[in-house]
mmJSON file of the N, C-alpha and C atoms, coordinates in Angstrom:
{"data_MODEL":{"atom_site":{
"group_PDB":["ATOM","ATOM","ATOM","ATOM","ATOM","ATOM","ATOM","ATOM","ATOM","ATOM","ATOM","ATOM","ATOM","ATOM","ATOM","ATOM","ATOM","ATOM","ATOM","ATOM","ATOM","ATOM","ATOM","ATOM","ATOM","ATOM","ATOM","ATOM","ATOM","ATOM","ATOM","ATOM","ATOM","ATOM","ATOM","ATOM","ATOM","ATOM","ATOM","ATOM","ATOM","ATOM","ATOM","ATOM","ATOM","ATOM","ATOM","ATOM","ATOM","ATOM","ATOM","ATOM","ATOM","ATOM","ATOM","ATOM","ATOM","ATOM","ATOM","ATOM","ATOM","ATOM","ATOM","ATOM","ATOM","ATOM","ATOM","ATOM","ATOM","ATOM","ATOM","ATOM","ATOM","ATOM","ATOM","ATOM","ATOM","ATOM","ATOM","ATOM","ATOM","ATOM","ATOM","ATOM","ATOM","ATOM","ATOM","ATOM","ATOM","ATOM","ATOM","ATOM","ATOM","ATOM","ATOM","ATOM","ATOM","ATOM","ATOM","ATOM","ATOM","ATOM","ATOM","ATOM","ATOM","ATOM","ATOM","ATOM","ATOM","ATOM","ATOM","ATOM","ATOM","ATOM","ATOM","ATOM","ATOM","ATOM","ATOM","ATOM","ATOM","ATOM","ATOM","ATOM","ATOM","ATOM","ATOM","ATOM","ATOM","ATOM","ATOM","ATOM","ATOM","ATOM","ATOM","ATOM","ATOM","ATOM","ATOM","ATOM","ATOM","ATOM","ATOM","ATOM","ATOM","ATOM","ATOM","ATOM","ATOM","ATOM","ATOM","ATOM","ATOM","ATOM","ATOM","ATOM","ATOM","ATOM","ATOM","ATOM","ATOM","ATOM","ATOM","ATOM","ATOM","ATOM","ATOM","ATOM","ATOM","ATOM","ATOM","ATOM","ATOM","ATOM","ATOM","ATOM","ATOM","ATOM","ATOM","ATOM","ATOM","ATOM","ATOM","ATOM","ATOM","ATOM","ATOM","ATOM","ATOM","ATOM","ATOM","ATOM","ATOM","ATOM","ATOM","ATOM","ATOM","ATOM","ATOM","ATOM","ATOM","ATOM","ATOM","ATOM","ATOM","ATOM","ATOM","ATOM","ATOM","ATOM","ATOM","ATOM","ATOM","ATOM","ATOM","ATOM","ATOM","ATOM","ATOM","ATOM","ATOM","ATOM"],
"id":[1,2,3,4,5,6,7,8,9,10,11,12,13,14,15,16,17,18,19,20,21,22,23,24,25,26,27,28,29,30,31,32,33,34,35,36,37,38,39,40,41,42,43,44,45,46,47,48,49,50,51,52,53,54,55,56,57,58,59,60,61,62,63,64,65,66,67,68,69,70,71,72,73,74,75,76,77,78,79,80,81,82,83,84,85,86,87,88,89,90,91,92,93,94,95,96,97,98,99,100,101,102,103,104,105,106,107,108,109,110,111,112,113,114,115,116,117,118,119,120,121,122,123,124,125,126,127,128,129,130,131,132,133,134,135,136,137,138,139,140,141,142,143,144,145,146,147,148,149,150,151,152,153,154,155,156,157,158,159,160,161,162,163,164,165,166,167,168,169,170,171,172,173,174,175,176,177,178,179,180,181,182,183,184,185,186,187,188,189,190,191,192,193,194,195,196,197,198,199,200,201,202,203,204,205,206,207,208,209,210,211,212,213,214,215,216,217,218,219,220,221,222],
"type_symbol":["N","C","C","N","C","C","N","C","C","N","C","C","N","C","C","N","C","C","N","C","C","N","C","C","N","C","C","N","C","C","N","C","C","N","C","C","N","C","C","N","C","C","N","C","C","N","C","C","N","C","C","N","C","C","N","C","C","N","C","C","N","C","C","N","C","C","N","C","C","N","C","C","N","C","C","N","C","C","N","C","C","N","C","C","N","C","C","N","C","C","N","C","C","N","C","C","N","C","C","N","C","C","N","C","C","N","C","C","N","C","C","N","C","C","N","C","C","N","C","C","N","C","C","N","C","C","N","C","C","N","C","C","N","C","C","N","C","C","N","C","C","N","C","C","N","C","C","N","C","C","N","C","C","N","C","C","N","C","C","N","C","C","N","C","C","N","C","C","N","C","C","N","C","C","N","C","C","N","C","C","N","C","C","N","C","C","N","C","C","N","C","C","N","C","C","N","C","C","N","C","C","N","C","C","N","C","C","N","C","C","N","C","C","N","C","C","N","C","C","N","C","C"],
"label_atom_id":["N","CA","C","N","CA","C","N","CA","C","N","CA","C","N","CA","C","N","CA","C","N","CA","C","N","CA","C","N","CA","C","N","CA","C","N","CA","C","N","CA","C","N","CA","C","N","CA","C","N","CA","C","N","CA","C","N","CA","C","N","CA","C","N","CA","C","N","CA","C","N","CA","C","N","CA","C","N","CA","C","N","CA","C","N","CA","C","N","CA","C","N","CA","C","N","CA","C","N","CA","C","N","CA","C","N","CA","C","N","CA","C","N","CA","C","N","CA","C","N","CA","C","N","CA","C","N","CA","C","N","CA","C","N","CA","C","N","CA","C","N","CA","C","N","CA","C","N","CA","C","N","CA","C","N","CA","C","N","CA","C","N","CA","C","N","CA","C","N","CA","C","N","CA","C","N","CA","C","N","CA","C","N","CA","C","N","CA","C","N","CA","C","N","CA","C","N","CA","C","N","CA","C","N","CA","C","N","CA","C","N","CA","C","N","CA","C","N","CA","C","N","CA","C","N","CA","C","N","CA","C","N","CA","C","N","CA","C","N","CA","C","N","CA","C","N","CA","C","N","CA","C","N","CA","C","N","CA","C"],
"label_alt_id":[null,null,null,null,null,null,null,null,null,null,null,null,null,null,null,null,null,null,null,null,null,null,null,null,null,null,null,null,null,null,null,null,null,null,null,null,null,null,null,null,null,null,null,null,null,null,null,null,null,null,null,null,null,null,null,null,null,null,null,null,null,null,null,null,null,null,null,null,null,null,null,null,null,null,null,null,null,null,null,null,null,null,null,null,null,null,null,null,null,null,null,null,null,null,null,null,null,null,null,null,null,null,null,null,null,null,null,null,null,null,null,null,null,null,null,null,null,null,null,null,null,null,null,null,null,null,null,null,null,null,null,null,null,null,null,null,null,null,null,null,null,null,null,null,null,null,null,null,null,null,null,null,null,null,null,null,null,null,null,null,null,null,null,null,null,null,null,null,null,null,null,null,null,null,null,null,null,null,null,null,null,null,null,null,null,null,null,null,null,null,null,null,null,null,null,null,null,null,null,null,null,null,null,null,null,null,null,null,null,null,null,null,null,null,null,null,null,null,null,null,null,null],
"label_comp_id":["UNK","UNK","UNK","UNK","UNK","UNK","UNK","UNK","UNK","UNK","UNK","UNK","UNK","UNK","UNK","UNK","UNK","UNK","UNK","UNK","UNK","UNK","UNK","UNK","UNK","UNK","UNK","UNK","UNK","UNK","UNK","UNK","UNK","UNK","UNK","UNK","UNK","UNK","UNK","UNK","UNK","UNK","UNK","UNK","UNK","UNK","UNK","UNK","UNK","UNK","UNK","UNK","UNK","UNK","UNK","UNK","UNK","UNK","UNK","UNK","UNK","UNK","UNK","UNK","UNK","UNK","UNK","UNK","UNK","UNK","UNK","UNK","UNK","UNK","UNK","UNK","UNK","UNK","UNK","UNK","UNK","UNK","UNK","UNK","UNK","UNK","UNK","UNK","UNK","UNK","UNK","UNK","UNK","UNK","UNK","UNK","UNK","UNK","UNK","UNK","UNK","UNK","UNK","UNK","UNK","UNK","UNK","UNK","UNK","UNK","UNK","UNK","UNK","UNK","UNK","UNK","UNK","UNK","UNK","UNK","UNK","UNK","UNK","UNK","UNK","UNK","UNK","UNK","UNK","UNK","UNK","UNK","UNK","UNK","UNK","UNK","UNK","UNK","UNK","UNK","UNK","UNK","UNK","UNK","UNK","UNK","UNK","UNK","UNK","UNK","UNK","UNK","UNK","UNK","UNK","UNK","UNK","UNK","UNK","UNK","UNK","UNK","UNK","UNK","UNK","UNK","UNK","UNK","UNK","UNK","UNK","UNK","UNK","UNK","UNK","UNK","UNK","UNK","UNK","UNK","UNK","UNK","UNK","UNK","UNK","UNK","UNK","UNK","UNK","UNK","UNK","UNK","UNK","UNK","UNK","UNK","UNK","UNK","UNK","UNK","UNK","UNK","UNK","UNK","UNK","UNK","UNK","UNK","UNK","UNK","UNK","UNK","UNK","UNK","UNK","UNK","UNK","UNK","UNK","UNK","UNK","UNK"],
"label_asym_id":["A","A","A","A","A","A","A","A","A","A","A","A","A","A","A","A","A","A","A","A","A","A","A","A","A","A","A","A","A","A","A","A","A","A","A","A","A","A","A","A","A","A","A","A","A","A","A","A","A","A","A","A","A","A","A","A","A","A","A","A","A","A","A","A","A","A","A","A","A","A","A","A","A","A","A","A","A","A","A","A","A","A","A","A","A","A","A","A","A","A","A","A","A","A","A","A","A","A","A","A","A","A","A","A","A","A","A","A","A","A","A","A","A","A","A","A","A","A","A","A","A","A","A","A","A","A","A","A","A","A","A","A","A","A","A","A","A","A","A","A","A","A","A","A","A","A","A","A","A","A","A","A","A","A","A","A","A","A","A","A","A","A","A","A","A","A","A","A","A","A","A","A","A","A","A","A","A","A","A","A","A","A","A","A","A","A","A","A","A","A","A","A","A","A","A","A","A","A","A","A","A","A","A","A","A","A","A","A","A","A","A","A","A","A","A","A","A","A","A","A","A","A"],
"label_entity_id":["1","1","1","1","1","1","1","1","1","1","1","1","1","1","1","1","1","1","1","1","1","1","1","1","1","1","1","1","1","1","1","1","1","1","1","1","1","1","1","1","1","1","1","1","1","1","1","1","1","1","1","1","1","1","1","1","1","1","1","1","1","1","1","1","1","1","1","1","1","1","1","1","1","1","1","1","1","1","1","1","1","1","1","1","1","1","1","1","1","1","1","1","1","1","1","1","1","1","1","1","1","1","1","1","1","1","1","1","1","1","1","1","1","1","1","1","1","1","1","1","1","1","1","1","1","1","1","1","1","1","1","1","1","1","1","1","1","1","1","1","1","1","1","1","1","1","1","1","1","1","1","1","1","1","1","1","1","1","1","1","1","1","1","1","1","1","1","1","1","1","1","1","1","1","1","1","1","1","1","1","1","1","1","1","1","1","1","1","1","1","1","1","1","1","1","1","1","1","1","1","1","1","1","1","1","1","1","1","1","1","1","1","1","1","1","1","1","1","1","1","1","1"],
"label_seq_id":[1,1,1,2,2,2,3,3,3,4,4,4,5,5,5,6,6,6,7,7,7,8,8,8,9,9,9,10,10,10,11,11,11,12,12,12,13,13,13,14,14,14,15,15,15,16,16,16,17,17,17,18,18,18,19,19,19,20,20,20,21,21,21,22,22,22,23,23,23,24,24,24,25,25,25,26,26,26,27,27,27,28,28,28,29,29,29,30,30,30,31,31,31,32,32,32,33,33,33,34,34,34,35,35,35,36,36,36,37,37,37,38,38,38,39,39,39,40,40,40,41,41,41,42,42,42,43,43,43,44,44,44,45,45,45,46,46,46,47,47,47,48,48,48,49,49,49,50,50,50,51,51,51,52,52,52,53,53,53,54,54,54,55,55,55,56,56,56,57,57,57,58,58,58,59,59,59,60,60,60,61,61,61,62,62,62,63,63,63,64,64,64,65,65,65,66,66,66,67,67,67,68,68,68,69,69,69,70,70,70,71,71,71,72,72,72,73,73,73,74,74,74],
"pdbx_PDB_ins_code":[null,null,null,null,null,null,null,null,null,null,null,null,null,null,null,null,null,null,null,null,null,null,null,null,null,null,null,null,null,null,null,null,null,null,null,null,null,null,null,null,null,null,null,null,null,null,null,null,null,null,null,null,null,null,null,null,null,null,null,null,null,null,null,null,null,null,null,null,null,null,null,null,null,null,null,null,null,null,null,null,null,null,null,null,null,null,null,null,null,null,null,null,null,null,null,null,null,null,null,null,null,null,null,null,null,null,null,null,null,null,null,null,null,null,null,null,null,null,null,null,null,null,null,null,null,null,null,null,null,null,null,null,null,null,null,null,null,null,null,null,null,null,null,null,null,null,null,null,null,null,null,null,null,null,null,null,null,null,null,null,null,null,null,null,null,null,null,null,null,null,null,null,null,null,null,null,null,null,null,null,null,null,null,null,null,null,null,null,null,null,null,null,null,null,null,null,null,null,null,null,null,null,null,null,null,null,null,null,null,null,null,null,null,null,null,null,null,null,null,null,null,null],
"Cartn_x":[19.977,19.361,18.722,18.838,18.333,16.973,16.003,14.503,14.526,13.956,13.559,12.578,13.337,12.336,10.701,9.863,8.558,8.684,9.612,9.114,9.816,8.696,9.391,8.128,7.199,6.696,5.23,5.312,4.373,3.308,2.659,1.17,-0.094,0.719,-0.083,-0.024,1.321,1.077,2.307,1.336,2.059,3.35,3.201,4.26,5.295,5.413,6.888,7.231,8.763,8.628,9.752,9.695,10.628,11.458,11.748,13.245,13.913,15.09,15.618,17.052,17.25,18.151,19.73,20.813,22.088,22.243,22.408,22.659,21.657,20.103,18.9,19.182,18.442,18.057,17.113,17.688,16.958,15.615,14.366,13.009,12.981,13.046,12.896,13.5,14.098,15.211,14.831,15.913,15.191,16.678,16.515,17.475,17.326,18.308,17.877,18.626,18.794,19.929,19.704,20.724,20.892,19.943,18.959,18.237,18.666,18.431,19.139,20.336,20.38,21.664,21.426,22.721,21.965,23.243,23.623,24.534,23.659,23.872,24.031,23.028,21.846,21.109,22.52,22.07,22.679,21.74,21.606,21.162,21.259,20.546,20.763,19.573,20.071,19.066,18.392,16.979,16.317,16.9,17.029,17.741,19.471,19.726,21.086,21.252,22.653,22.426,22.409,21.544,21.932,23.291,23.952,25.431,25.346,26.612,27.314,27.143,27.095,27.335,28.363,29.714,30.552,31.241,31.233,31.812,30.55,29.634,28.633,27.251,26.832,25.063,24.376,23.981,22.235,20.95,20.022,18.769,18.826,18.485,18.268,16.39,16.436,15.403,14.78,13.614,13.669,13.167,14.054,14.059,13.456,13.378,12.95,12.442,11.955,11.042,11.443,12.631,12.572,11.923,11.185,10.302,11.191,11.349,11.69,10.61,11.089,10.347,9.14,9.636,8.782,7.382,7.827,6.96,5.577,6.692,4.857,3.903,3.291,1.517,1.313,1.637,1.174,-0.336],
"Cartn_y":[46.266,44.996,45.045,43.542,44.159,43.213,43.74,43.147,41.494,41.193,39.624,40.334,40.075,40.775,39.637,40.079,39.447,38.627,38.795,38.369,37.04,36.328,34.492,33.938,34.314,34.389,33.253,31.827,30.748,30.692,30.671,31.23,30.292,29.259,28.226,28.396,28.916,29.534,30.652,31.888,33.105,33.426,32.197,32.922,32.337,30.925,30.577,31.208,32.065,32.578,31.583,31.349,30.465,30.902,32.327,32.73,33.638,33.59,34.818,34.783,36.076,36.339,36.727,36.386,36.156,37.846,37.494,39.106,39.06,38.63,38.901,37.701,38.007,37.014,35.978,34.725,33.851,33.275,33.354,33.245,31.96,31.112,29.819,28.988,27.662,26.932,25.63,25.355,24.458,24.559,24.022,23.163,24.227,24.927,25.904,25.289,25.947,26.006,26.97,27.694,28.459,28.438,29.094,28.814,29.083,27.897,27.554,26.935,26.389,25.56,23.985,22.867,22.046,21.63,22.726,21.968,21.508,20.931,20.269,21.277,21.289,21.77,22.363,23.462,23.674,23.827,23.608,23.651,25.499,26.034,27.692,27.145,28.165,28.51,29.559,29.848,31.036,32.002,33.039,34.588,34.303,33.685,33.649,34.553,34.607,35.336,34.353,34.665,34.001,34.164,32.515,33.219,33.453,33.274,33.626,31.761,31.996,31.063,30.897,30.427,30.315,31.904,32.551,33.929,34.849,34.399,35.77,35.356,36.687,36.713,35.764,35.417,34.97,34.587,34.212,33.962,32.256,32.232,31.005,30.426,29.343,28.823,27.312,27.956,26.503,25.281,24.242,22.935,22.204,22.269,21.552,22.009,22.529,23.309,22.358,22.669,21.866,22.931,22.071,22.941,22.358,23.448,23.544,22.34,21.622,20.508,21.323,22.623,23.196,23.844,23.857,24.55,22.766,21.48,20.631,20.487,20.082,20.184,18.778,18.227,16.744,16.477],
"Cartn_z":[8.522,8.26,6.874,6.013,4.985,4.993,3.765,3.797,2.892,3.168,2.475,1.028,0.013,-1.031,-1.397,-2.035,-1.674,-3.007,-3.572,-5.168,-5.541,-5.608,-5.931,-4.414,-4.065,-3.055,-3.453,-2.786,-3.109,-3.159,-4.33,-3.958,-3.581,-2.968,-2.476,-0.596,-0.153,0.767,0.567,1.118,0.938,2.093,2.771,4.324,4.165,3.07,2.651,0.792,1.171,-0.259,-0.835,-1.938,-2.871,-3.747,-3.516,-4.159,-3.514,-3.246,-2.798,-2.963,-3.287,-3.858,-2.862,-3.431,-2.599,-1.677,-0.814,0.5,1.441,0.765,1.873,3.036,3.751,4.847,4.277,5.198,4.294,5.011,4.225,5.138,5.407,5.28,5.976,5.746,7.141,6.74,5.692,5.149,4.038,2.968,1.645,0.954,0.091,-0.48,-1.595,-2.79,-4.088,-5.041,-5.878,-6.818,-7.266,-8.701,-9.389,-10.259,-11.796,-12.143,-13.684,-13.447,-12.466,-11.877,-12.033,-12.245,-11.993,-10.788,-9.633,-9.081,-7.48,-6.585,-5.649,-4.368,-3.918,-3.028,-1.725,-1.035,-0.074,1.16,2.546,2.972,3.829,4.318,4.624,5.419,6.806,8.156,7.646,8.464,8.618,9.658,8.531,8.977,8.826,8.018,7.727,6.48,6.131,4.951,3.767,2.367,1.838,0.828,0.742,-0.095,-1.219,-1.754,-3.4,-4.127,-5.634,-5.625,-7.09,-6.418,-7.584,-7.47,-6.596,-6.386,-6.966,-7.306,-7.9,-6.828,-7.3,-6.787,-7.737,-6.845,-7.926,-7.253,-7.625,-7.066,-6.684,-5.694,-4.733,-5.015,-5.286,-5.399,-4.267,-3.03,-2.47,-3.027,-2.647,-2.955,-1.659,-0.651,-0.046,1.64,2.417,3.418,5.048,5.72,6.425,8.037,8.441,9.629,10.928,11.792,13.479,13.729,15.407,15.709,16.346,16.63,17.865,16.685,15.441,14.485,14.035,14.272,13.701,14.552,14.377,14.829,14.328,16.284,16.206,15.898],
"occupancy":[1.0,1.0,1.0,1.0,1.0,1.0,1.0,1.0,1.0,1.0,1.0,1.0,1.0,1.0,1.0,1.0,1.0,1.0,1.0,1.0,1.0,1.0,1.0,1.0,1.0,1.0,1.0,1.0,1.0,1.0,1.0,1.0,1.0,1.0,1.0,1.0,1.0,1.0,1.0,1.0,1.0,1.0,1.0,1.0,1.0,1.0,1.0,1.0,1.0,1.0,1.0,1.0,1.0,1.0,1.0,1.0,1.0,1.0,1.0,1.0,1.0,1.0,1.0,1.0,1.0,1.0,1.0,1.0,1.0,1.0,1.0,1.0,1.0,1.0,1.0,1.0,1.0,1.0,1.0,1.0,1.0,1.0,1.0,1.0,1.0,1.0,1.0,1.0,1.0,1.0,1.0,1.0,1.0,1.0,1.0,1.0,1.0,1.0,1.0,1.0,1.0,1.0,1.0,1.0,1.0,1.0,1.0,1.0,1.0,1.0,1.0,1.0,1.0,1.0,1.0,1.0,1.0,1.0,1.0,1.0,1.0,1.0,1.0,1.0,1.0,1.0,1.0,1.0,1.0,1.0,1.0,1.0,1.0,1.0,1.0,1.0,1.0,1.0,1.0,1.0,1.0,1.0,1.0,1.0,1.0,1.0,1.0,1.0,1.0,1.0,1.0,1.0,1.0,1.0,1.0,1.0,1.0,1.0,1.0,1.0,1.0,1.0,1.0,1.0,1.0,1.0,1.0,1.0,1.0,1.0,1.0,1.0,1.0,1.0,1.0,1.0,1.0,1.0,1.0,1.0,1.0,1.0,1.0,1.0,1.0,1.0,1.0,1.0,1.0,1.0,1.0,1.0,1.0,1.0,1.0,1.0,1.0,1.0,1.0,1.0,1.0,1.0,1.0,1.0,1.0,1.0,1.0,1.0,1.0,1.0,1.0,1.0,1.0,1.0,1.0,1.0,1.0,1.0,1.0,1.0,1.0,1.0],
"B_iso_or_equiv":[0.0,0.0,0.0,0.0,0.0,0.0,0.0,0.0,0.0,0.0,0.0,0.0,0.0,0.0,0.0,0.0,0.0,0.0,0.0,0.0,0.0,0.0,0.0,0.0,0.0,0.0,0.0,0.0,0.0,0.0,0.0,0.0,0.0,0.0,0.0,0.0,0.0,0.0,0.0,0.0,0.0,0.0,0.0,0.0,0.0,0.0,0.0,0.0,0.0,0.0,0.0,0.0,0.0,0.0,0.0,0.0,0.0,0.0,0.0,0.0,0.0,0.0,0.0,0.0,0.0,0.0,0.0,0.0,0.0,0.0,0.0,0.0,0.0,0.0,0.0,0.0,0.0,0.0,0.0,0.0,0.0,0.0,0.0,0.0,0.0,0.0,0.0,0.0,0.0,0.0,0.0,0.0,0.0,0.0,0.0,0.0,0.0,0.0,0.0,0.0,0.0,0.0,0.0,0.0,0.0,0.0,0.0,0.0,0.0,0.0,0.0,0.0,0.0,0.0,0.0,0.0,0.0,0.0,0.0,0.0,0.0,0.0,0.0,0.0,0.0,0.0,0.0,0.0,0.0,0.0,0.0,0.0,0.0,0.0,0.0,0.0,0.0,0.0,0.0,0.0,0.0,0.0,0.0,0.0,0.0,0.0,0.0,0.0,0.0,0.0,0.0,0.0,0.0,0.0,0.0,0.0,0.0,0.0,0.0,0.0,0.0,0.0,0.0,0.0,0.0,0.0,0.0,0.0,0.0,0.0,0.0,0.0,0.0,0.0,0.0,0.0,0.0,0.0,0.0,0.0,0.0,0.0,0.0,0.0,0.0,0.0,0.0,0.0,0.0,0.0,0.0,0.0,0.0,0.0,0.0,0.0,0.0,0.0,0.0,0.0,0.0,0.0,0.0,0.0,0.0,0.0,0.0,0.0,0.0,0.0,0.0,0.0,0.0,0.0,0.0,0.0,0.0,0.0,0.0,0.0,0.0,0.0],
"pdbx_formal_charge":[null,null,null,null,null,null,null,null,null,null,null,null,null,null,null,null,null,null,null,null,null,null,null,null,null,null,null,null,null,null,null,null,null,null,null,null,null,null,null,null,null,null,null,null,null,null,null,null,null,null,null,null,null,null,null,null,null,null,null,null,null,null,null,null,null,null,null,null,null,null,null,null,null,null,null,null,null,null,null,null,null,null,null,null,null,null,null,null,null,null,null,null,null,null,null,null,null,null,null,null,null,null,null,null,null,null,null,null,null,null,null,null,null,null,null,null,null,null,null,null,null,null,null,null,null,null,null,null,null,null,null,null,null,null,null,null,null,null,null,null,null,null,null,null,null,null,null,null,null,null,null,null,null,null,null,null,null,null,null,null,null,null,null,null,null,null,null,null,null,null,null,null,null,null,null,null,null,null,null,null,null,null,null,null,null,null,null,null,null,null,null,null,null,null,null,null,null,null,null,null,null,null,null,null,null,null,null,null,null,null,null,null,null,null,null,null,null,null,null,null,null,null],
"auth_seq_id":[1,1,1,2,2,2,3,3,3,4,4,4,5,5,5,6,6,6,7,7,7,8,8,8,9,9,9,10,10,10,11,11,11,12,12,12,13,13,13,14,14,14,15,15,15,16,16,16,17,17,17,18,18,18,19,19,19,20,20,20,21,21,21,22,22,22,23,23,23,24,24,24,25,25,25,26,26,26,27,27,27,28,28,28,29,29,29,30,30,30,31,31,31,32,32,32,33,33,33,34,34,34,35,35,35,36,36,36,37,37,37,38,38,38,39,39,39,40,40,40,41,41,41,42,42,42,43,43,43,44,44,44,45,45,45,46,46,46,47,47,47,48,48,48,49,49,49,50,50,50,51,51,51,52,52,52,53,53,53,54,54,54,55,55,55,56,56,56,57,57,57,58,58,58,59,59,59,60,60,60,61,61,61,62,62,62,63,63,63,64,64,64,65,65,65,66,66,66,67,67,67,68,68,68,69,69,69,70,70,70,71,71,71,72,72,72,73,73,73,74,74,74],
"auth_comp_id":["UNK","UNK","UNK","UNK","UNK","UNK","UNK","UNK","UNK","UNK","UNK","UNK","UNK","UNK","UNK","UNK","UNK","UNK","UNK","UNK","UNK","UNK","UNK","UNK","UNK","UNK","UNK","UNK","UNK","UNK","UNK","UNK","UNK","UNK","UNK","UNK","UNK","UNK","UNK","UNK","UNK","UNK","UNK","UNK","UNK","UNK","UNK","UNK","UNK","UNK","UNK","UNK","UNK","UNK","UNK","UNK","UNK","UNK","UNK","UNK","UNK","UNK","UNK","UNK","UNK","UNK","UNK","UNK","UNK","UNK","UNK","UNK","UNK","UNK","UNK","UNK","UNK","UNK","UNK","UNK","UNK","UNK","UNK","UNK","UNK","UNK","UNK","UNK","UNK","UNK","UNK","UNK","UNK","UNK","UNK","UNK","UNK","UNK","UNK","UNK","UNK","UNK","UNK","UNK","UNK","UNK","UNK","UNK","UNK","UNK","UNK","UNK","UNK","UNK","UNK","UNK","UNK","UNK","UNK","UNK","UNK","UNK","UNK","UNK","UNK","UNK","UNK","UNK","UNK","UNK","UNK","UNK","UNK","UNK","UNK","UNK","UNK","UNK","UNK","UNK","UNK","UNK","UNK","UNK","UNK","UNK","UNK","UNK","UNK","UNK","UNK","UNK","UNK","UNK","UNK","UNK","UNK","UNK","UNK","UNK","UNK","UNK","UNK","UNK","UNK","UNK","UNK","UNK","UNK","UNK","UNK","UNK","UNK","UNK","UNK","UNK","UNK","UNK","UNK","UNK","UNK","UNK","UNK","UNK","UNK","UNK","UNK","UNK","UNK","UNK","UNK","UNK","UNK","UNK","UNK","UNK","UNK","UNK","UNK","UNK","UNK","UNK","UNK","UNK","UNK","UNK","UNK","UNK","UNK","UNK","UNK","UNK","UNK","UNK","UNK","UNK","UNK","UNK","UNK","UNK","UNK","UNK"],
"auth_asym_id":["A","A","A","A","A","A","A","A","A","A","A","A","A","A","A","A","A","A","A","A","A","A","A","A","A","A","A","A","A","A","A","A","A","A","A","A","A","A","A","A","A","A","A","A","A","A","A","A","A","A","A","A","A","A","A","A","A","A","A","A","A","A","A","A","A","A","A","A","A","A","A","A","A","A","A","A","A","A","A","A","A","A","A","A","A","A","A","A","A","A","A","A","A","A","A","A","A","A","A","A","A","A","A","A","A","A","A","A","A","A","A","A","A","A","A","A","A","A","A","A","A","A","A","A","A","A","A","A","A","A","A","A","A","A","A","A","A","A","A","A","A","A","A","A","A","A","A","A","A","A","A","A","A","A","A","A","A","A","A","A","A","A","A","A","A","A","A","A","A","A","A","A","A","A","A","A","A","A","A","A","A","A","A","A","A","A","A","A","A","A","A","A","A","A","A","A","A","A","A","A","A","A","A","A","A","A","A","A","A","A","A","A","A","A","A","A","A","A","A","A","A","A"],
"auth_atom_id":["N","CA","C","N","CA","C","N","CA","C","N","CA","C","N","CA","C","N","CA","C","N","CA","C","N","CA","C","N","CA","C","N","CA","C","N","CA","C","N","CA","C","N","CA","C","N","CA","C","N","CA","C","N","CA","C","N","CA","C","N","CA","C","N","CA","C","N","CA","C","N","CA","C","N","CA","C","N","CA","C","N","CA","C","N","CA","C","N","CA","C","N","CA","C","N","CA","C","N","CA","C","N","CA","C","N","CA","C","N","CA","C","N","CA","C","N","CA","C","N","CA","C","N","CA","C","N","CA","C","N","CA","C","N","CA","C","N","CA","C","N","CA","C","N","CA","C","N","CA","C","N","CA","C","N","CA","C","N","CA","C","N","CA","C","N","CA","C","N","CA","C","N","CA","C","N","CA","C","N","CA","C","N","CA","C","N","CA","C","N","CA","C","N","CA","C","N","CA","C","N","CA","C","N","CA","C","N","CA","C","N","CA","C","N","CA","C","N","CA","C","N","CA","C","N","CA","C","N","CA","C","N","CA","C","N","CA","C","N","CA","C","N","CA","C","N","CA","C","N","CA","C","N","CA","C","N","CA","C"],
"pdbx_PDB_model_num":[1,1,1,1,1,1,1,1,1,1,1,1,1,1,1,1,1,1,1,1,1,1,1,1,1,1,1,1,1,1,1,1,1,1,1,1,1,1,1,1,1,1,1,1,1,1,1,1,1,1,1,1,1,1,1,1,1,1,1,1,1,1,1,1,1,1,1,1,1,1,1,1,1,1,1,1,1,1,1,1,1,1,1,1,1,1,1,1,1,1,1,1,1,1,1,1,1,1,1,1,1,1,1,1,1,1,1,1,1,1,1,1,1,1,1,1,1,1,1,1,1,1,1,1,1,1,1,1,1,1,1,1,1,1,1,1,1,1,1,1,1,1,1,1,1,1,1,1,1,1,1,1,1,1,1,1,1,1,1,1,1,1,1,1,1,1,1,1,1,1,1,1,1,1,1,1,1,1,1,1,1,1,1,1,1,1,1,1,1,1,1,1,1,1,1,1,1,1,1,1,1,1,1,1,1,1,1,1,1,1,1,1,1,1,1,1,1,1,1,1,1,1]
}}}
């Protein structure tokens, strides 16, 4: 299994991180895209892997934080 690296990690809240890079698991579900990109958000689950983009690695940047229903707080 591999680790979720810490670095790209929000420092407004520390438990969602905002970069991660193509192979890790991905910490939370939500809209990512590739950084320095200007192509098209992808959407990626939590604990999926994250992919390639264009056949290479690169760093994934979140765009948008979508939360489980069971995760809001009516």
């Amino acid at each position: 299994m591999k680790k979720i690296s810490k670095v790209g990690w929000n420092s407004k809240n520390p438990a969602i991180p905002t970069i991660a890079p193509t192979g890790v698991h991905c910490p939370v579900n939500g809209l990512w895209e590739p950084l320095g990109s200007s192509a098209d958000p992808v959407f990626v689950f939590e604990g999926s892997v994250m992919p390639t983009f264009g056949g290479a690695t690169v760093e994934w940047q979140l765009v948008e934080v979508h939360r489980r229903r069971a995760d809001l707080v009516l």
